[in-house]
C-alpha positions in Angstrom: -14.6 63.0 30.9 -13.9 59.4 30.4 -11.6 56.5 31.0 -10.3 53.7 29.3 -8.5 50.4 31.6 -6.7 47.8 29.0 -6.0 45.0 31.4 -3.6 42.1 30.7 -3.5 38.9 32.6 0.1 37.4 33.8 2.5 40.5 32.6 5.5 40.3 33.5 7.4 44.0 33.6 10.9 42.1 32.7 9.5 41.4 29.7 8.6 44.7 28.1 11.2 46.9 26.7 9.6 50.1 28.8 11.0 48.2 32.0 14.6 47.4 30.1 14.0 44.0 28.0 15.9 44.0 24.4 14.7 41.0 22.7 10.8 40.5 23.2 8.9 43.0 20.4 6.6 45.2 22.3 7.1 48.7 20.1 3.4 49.5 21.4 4.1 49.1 24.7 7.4 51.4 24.2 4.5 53.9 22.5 3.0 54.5 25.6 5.6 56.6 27.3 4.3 58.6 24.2 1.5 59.8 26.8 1.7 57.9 29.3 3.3 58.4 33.0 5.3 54.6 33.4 5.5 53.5 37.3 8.5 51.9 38.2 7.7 51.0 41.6 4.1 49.4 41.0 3.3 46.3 43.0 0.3 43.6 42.9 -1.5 43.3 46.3 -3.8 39.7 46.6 -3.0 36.9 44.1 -3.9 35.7 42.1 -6.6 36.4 39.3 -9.6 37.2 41.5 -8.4 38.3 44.5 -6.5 41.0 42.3 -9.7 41.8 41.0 -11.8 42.2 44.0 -8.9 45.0 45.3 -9.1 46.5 42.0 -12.8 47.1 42.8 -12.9 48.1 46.6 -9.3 49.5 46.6 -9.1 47.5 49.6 -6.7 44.4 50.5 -8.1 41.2 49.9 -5.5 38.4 51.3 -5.8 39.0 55.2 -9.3 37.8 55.3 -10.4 36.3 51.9 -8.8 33.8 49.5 -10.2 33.6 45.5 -14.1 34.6 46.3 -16.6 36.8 44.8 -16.9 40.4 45.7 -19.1 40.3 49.4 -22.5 42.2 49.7 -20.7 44.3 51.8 -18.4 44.9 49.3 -18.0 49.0 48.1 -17.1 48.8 44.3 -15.2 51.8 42.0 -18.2 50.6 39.2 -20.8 50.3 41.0 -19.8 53.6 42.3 -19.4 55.2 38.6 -22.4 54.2 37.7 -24.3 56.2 40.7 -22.6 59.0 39.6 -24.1 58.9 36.0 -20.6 57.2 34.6 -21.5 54.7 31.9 -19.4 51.8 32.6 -18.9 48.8 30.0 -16.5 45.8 30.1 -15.0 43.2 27.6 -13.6 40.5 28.3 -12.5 36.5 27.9 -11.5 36.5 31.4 -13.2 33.1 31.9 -12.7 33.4 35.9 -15.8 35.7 35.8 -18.3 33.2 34.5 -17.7 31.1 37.4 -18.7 30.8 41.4 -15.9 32.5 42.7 -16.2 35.3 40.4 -19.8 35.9 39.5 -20.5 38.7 41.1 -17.8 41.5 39.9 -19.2 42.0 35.9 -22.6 42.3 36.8 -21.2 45.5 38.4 -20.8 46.8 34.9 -24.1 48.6 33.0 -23.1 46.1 30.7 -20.6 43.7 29.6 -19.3 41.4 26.8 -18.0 37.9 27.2 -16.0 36.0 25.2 -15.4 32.2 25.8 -12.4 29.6 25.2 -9.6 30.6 27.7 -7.4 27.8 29.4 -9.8 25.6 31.2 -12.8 27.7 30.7 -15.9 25.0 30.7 -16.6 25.3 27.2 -16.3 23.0 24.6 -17.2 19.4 25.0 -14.3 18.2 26.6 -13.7 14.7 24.3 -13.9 17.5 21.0 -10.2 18.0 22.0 -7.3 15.6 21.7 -3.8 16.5 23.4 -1.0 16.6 20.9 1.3 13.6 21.0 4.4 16.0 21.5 4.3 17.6 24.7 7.3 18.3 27.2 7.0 16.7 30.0 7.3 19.5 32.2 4.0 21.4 30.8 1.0 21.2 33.0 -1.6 18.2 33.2 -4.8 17.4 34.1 -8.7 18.5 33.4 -8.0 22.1 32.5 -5.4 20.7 29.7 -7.8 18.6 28.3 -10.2 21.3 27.9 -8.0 23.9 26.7 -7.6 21.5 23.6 -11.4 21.0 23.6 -11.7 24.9 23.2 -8.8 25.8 20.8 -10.7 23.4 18.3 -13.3 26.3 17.7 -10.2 29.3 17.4 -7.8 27.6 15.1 -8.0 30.9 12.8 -6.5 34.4 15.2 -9.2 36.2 14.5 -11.7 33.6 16.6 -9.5 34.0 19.8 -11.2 34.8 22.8 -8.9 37.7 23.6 -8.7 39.3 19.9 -12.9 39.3 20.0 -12.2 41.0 23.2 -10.2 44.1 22.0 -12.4 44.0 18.9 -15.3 44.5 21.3 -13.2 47.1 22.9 -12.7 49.1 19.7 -16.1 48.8 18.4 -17.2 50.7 21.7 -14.8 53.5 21.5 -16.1 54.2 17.9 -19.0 54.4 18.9 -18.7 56.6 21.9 -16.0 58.5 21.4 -17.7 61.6 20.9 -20.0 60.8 23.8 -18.9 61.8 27.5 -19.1 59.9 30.7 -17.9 56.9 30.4 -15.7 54.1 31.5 -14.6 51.2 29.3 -12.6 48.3 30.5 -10.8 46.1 27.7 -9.8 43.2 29.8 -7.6 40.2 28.2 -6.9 37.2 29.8 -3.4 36.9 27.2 -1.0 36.4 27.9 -1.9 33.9 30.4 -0.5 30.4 30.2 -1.4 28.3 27.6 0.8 30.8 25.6 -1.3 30.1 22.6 -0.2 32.0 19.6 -1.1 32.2 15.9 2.5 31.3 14.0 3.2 34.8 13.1 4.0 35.9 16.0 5.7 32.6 17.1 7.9 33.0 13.6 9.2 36.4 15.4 10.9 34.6 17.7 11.8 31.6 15.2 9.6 28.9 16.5 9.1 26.8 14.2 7.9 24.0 15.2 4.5 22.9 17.2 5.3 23.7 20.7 5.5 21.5 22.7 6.0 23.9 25.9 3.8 26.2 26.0 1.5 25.7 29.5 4.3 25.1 32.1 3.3 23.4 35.2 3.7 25.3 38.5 6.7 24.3 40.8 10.0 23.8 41.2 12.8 23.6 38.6 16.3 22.3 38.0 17.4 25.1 35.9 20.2 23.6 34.4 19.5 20.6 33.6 16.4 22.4 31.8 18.3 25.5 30.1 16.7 24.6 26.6 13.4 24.1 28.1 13.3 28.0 29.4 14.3 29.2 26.1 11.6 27.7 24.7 9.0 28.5 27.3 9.8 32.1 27.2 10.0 32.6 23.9 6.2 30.9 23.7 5.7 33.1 26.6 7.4 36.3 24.5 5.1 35.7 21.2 1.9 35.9 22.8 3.1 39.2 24.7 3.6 40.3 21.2 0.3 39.7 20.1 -1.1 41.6 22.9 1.6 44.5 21.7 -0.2 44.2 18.5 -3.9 44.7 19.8 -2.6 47.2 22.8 -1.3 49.4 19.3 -4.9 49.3 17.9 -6.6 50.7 20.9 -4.0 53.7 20.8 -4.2 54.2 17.0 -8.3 55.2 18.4 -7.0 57.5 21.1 -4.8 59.4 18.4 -7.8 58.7 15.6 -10.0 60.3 18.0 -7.9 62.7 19.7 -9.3 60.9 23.0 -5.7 62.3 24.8 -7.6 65.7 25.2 -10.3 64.1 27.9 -9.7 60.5 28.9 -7.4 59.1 31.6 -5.6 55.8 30.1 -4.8 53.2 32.1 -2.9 50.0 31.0 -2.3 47.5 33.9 -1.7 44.0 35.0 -2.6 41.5 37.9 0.6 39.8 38.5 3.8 38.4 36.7 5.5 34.7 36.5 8.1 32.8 36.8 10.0 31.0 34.4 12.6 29.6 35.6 14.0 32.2 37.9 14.5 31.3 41.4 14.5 27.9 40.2 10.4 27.8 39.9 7.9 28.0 37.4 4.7 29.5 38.1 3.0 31.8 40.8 1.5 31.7 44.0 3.1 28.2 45.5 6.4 30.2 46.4 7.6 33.2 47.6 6.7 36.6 46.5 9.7 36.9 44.4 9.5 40.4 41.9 9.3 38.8 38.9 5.4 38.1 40.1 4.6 40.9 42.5 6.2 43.7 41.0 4.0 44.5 37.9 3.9 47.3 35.0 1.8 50.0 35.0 1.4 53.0 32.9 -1.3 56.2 33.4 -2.3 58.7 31.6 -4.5 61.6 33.6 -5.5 64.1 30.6 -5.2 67.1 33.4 -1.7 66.4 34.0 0.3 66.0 31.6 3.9 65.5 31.0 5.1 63.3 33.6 7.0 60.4 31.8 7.9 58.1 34.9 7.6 57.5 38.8 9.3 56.3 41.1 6.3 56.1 43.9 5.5 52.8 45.6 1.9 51.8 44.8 0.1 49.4 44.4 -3.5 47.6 42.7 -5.5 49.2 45.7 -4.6 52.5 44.5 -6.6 51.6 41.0 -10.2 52.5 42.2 -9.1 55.7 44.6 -7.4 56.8 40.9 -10.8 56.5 38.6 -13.1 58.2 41.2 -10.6 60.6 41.8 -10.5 61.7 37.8 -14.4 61.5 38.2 -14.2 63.9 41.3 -15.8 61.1 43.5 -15.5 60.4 47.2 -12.8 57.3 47.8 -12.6 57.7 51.4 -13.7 54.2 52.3 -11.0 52.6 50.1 -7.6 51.7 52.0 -5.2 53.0 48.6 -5.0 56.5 47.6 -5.1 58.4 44.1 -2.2 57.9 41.9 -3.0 61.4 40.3 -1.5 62.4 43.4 0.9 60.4 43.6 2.5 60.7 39.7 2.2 64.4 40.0 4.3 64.6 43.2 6.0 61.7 42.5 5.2 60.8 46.0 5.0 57.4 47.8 1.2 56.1 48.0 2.2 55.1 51.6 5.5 53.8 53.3 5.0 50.5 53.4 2.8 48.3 51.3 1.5 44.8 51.6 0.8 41.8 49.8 0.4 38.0 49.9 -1.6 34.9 49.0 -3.9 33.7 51.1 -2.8 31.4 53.5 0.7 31.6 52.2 3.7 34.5 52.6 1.9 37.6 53.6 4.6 40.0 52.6 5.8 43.9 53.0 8.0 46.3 51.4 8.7 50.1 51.3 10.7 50.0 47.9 14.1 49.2 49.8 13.4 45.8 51.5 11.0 42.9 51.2 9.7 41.2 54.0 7.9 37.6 53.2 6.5 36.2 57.0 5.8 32.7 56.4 3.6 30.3 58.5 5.6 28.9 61.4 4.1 25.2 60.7 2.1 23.5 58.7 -1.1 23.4 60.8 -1.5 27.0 59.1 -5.0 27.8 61.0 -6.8 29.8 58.5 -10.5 31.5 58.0 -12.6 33.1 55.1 -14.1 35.9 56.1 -17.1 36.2 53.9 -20.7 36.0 52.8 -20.4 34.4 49.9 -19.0 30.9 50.5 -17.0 29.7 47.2 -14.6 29.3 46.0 -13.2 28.8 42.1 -15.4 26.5 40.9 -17.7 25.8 43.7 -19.0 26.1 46.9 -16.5 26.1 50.7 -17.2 22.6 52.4 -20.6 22.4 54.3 -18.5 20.9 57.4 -16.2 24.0 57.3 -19.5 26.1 56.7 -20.8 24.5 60.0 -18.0 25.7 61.9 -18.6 29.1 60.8 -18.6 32.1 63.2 -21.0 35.1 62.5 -18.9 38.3 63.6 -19.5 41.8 64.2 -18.4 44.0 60.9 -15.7 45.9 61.0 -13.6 48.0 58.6 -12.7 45.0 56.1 -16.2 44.4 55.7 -17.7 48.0 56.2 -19.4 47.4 59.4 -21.7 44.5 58.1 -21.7 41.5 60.3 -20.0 38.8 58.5 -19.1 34.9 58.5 -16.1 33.5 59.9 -15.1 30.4 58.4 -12.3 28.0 59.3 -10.4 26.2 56.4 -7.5 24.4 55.2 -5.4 25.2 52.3 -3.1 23.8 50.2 -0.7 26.3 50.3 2.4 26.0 52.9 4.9 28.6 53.2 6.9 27.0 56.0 8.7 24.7 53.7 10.4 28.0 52.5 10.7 29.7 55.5 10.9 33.9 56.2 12.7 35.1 53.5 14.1 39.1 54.0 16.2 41.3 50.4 17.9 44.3 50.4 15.8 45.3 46.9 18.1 48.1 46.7 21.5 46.1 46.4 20.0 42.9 45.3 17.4 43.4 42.9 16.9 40.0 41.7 16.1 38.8 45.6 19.3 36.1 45.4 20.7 36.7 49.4 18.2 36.2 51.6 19.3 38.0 54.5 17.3 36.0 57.2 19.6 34.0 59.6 22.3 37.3 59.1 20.5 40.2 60.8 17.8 40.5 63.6 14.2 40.5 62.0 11.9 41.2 64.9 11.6 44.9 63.7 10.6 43.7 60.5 8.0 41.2 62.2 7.2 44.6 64.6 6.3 46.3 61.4 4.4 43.4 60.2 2.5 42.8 63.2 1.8 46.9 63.5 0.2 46.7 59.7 -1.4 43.7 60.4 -3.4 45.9 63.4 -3.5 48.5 60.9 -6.3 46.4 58.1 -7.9 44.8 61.0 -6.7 41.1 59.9 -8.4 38.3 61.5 -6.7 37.0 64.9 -5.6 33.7 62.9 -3.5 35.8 60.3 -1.4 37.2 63.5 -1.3 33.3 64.7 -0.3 31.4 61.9 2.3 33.6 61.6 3.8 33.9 65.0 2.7 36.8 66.1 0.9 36.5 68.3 2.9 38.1 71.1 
C-alpha cells in the first residue's frame, strides 16, 4: 500500500467549481470526484501555516496551548510514525515556513525531502537584486517580505523556475520512480496559491488580465468594499489564475495515478490549510478577524483504494483527523491522536465528533457542530496568554529571553504526552475584543451576515466552550482570557 498528500497553501473551497464556483477554471479539480470522496463539511483547526501543520502531524489541536512553533520533543508525529513501521516517507516542497525557526523541525521527520526556494518573503535572494514595480495599488501589502519577494521572482521569471512547479516536478519524478514499489508515502506540498498571486500570463490571459498587476499581494485588514469594488475584481481574479495553475499541476499528478493505475492501491489525499478573504466581511486576509467560513471551512477530497464509491460527505471533520486517516490505511495505532479516521467517517458518512474546535492563538477560539458557529473572544485587551512548549520560537526567531525568564516548568499532561513542559507568558498582537463574540445559524445563514449575539442567551454556548476547553486540557489562561473562568 501507499499514499499520496498534494497539499495547497491558502485554498479557498468557494473558489473551486467542486464546491459550486462557475467562473474560476479548475476542470482538474472537478476530475477528482472522478475517484475521489469530496467533504463538504471539512474544517481547518490551528492557523495559520504552521500551526496547521503541527496538527496535521500529531492529529492533535495546536491553538489552546501553542501559537506558530516547531513541532515539541514531546511531540507524536503520523511520519515519524510511518517510518517505524517500514513506510517510506518523502516530501516536496517550496513551503519556505519550513526552512525557518518556527518550523525546522517537521521535514526532518521525512526519510527524505526536497526543498525548493523563492516563495513570498522566503530569505533568499539578495534583497537590493529586487526592485518593486512603480505600479502598485495602494492597498497591496508592504514592507521587508515585499521587498524580497521581488528579490526572489528575479531568478523565476520563466514558469518553469517557480518554486512550486519544481515542486510538483519533484513530486512526479518520485511517483515514476516508485510506482511499482510498495510502502510508501509521498507528500507534494505547494505553497500556491498563497499570496503574492504570482502567475505566468497564460493563466492571467484566462481571466483577461492584461496588464502588470498591480494587486496581486493584498494587505491584511479591513476593507470598504464599495468604495473598492474594482479593486476585488482584480484581486480575485489574480487570486483565480494562480488557482488555475495549481489546477494545471494538480491534473499532472492524476494523469500518473491513471498512467500507473495507482487507484488500485494508494489512498489520495488532496487538502488545504486554510482559505482567505477577499473582500467579504469587509476584510482582506486571515487570522486578524473572526473565523469567518471563507477561511476556516476548507476543501478536502479522499480517496481510500478499499472503499470505493463514495462521491461526497457530509461529516464534520476536521485537519486533526489527517494523521488518524494515513495510519489507519497503514493499519497503525492512532490512539494518542485527539481526531479520528476519516475512512470511518466517509464510509458511514458519520460525524468525526459533535463539536469541533478551532482558533488562532490568542485570538477567537471558536466551535461548531455544522449547524452553529461559536467565536469566544477575549473579554479585554490584557489578553493573558502562554506558550506551552520546549522549543521557544517563533517564525523567524527565538520567544523573548524576559518572557523565557518568566517561564514555568509544568507537569506533562495529555497536550504534551506526559512530558514536563515550559510554560511561558507572552503578549500578542492579536485582539479579538475589538470584534467582540460573534454566534451564526450556518444552517440559515451561510455566509455568517446576522450575528445572533445580543438576540439570544449564549451561556450554553460558552457552557459548551468551557466543557471542551476541560475536554483538551487547555491552559488555565485560555479559560481566563476568555471569561470563563467561573
Amino acid at each position: 500500500m501507499k499514499a499520496i498528500m498534494v497539499m495547497f497553501d491558502t485554498l479557498s473551497r468557494r473558489f473551486l467549481e467542486n464546491y459550486g464556483n462557475d467562473w474560476v477554471k479548475t476542470p482538474n479539480f472537478k476530475r477528482l470526484e472522478e475517484h475521489c470522496c469530496r467533504f463538504d463539511n471539512f474544517y481547518g483547526g490551528s492557523m495559520p501555516c504552521m500551526p496547521a501543520r503541527r496538527e496535521l502531524h500529531t492529529g492533535k489541536y495546536n491553538f489552546l496551548h501553542r501559537s506558530w512553533g516547531p513541532l515539541e520533543p514531546f511531540d507524536f508525529s503520523v511520519i515519524e510514525e510511518l517510518k517505524k513501521a517500514g513506510i517510506y516517507t518523502h516530501l516536496c516542497t517550496d513551503h519556505s515556513h519550513y526552512f525557518e525557526d518556527g518550523g525546522a523541525t517537521y521535514h526532518n521527520r521525512y526519510n527524505t525531502w526536497e526543498g525548493f526556494r523563492g516563495q513570498e518573503g522566503d530569505r533568499w535572494i539578495p534583497q537590493d537584486e529586487g526592485m518593486l514595480p512603480s505600479q502598485r495599488n495602494t492597498l497591496s501589502k508592504k514592507g521587508i517580505s515585499v521587498q524580497q519577494h521581488y528579490a526572489n521572482i528575479t531568478r523565476q521569471q520563466k514558469e518553469e523556475d517557480m518554486s512550486s512547479v519544481k515542486t510538483f516536478h519533484a513530486g512526479l519524478d518520485f511517483i515514476k520512480k516508485h510506482a511499482d514499489k510498495d510502502n510508501w508515502f509521498l507528500q507534494i506540498e505547494s505553497f500556491d496559491p498563497h499570496e503574492p498571486f504570482y502567475v505566468p500570463q497564460r493563466y492571467r490571459d484566462l481571466y483577461e488580465l492584461e496588464n502588470a498587476p498591480e494587486f496581486n499581494w493584498p494587505a491584511y485588514g479591513p476593507i470598504d468594499e464599495q468604495l473598492h469594488g474594482e479593486n476585488l475584481k482584480e484581486v480575485r481574479k489574480e487570486y483565480a489564475s494562480l488557482i488555475t495553475m495549481c489546477d494545471h499541476y494538480l491534473g499532472k499528478v492524476l494523469d500518473l495515478m491513471d498512467q500507473y493505475d495507482l487507484w488500485k492501491d494508494t489512498m489520495f489525499i488532496v487538502n488545504t490549510d486554510h482559505g482567505f478573504l477577499l473582500g467579504e466581511h469587509g476584510m482582506m486576509g486571515k487570522n486578524f478577524g473572526p473565523m469567518y467560513d471563507e477561511v476556516i471551512h476548507i476543501p478536502f477530497f479522499l480517496y481510500d483504494p478499499n472503499h470505493q464509491g463514495h462521491k461526497s460527505c457530509e461529516a464534520i471533520a476536521q485537519t486533526i483527523d489527517v494523521a488518524p486517516t494515513l495510519l489507519d490505511f497503514f493499519n497503525i495505532d492512532y490512539s494518542v491522536c485527539d481526531g479520528s479516521s476519516l475512512i470511518t467517517c466517509m464510509r458511514n458518512n458519520q460525524n468525526t465528533r459533535d463539536v469541533i474546535l478551532y482558533g488562532v492563538h490568542g485570538s477567537f477560539t471558536c466551535m461548531s457542530d455544522g449547524s452553529y458557529v461559536y467565536m469566544k473572544a477575549n473579554i479585554d485587551s490584557e489578553n493573558p496568554l502562554v506558550e506551552c512548549t520546549l522549543m521557544p520560537t517563533q517564525m523567524r526567531g527565538f520567544i523573548p529571553c524576559e518572557a523565557i525568564n518568566k517561564a514555568e516548568l509544568v507537569k506533562g499532561d495529555a497536550y504534551s504526552n506526559g512530558v514536563s513542559y515550559l510554560k511561558i507568558p507572552i503578549k500578542t498582537f492579536y485582539d479579538a475584543s475589538i470584534f467582540g463574540d460573534q454566534l451564526f445559524n450556518i444552517k440559515e445563514d451561510e455566509y455568517q451576515k446576522y450575528n445572533l449575539v445580543g438576540k439570544v442567551d449564549t451561556q450554553i454556548y460558552d457552557n459548551k466552550l468551557k466543557e471542551l476547553l476541560k475536554q483538551y486540557q487547555a491552559p488555565e489562561e485560555e479559560f481566563q482570557r476568555l471569561g470563563l473562568l467561573n
